[in-house]
N, C-alpha and C positions, 0 to 999 in steps of 0.2 A: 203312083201319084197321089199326092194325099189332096183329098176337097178340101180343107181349108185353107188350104194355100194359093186355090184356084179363082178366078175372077167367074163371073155369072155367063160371059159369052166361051170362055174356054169350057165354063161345065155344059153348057148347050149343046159346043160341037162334041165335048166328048158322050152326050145322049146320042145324037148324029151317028157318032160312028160305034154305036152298040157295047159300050164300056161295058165292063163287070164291074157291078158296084159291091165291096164289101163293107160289112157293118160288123166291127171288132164290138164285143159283147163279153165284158169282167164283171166283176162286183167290188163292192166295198165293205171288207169285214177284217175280223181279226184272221191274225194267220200266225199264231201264236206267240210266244214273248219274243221271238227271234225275226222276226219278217214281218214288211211292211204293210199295213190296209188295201193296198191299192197292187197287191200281186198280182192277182187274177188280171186284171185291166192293163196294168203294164208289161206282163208277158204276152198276153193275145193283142194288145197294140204292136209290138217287136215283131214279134213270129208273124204279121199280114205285113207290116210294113214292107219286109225283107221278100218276103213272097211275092209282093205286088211290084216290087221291083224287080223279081227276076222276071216276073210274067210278062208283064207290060199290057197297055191296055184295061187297064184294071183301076180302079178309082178305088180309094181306103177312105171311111166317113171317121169323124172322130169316133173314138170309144164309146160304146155307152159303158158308161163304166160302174155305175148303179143296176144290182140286177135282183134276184130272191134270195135273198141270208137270212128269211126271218130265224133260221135253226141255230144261229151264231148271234143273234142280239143278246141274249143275257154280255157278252163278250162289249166292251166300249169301245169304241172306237167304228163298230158295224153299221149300216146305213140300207135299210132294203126298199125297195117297192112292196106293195101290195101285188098279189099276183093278177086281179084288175087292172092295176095301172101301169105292170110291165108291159101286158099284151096291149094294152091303149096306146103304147108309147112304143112299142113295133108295129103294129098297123099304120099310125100316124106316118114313121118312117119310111116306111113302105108306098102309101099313099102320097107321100111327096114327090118319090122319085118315079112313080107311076104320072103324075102329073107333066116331069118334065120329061116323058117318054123314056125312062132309061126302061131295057128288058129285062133285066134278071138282078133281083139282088140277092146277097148270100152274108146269113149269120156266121159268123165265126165264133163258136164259145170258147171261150177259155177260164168258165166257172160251172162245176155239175152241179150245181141250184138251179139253173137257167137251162138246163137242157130239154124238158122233158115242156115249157111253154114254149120255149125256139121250135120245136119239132111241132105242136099244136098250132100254129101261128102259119108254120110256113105251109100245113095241111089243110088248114080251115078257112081258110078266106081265099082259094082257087079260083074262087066266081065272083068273089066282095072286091077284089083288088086286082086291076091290071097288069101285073107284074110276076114275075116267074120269082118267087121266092124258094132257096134253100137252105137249110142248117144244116151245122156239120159242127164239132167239138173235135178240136185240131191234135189233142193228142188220140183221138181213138182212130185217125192216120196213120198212124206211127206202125210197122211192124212189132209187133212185141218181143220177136227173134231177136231183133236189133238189139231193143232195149236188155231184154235178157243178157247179152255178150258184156253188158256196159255196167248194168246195175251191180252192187254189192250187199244192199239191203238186202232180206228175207220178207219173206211174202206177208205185208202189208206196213211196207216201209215207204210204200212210195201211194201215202194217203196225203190230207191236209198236212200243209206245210212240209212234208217229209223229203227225203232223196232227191227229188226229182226238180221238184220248184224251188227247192234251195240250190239246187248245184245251180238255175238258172239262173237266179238272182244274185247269187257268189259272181256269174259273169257279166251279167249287167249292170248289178249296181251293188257291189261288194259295201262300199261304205252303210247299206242299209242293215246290214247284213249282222245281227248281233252276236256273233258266231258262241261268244262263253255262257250264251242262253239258250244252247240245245238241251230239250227234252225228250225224250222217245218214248213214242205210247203208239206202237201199230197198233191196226185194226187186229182182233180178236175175236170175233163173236163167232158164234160154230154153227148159225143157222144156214143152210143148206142154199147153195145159188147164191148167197150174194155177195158182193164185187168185196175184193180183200183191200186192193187198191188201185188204181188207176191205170194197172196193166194188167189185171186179175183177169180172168174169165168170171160170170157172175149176170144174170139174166135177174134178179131179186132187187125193187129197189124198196128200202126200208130207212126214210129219214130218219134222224134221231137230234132233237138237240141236242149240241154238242158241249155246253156243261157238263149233261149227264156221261160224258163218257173222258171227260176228256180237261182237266182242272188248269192246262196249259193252252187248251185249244191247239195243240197238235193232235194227230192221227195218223203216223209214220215213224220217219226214223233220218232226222233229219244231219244225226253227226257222221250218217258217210258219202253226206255231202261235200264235191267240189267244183273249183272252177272249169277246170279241165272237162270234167262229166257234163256240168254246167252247158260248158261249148258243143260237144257233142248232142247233148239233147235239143237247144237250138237249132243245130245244123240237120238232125232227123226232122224236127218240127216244119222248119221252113220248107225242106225236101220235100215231105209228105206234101202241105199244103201245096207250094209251088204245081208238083206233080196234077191235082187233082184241080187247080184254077186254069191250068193249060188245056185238059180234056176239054172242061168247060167250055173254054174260052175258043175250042178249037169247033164244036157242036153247035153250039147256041146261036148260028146264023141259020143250022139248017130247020126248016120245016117240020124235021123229024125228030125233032132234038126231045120232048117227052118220048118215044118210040125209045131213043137209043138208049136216054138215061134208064 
């Protein structure tokens, strides 16, 4: 069910009856000459949407769809928070829904700028705020086995803009989709641990403005992207999620529910 759609006495009873409330969390930046500003926000809106409806129970807030791109502002069309005024603007959130008694709310990222304050947010205010806050970044759900059986890139093909969010975007909104503007520039860099791309193994995090690496603002390999792939990475996306809001959603009346998690 999505809140904006909902009247103030239907979001009442659905505090009442122990909603899961999710908070889809994108950004606004470049995503190279070939894909839209607003990727990140428009795939993590899809993938909770679709999820919230298999779940049921479950409440989806608008996007925030503004998150930390300061490392893509050289790039026009980019739009970030301060990282002061993200975490102001997730507590607030939070804080609201602690007001009208909802129990649990949960980040869904679908931008790795935002990950690493969604994770601080949802650990540092346990005693500031009423509410059971979790974060989660919806493709590190994903089986990687899966993905491997699917993919065609080479290992760091499926970075910024590359394989992965284009084949999604081929499925969603193909008309955005500038396909005779593919450029490929995987990730490359040979320092030890860190992530190659978005299914990598990689414990190293090492931002880098992305001028300096990158004169298209891609960071993959986005010409073996398609619709088809596109479908299938949605259909794992929502799976995963789905999967892991029904746990949830199955614990979080009991007592015990920090013990189990």
């Amino acid at each position: 069910m999505l809140w904006r759609d909902l009247s103030w006495p239907e979001l009442s009873r659905a505090a009442e009856e122990n909603y899961l409330v999710i908070q889809p969390c994108g950004s606004i930046e470049q995503h190279g000459l070939h894909l839209p500003v607003d990727t990140d926000s428009r795939i993590v809106s899809e993938i909770t949407r679709r999820a919230a409806e298999k779940t049921g129970r479950t409440l989806v807030l608008p996007c925030l769809s503004y998150g930390l791109s300061w490392h893509h502002i050289e790039f026009p069309g980019t739009v970030s928070f301060s990282l002061e005024t993200y975490i102001a603007a997730l507590k607030d959130i939070a804080r609201s829904l602690a007001c009208h008694g909802f129990k649990t709310l949960i980040f869904v990222n679908g931008h790795g700028g935002n990950t690493a304050a969604l994770k601080a947010v949802s650990a540092a205010y346990l005693d500031e705020i009423n509410i059971r806050i979790m974060a989660l970044t919806y493709w590190d759900l994903i089986d990687p086995e899966a993905i491997a059986k699917i993919r065609s890139s080479a290992l760091g093909g499926m970075g910024h803009s590359g394989e992965f969010e284009t084949s999604i975007l081929l499925a969603l909104a193909p008309e955005l989709v500038h396909v005779d503007s593919y450029e490929v520039n995987p990730r490359k860099g040979k320092m030890p641990h860190v992530k190659k791309d978005m299914f990598a193994e990689g414990c190293v995090s090492f931002p880098t403005k992305f001028n300096t690496i990158s004169k298209s603002g891609v960071l993959g390999d986005p010409t073996e992207s398609t619709r088809e792939k596109g479908q299938v990475f949605l259909d794992l996306s929502v799976k995963a999620l789905t999967d892991q809001l029904d746990y949830i959603l199955q614990i979080q009346d009991s007592a015990a529910m920090d013990k189990i998690i």
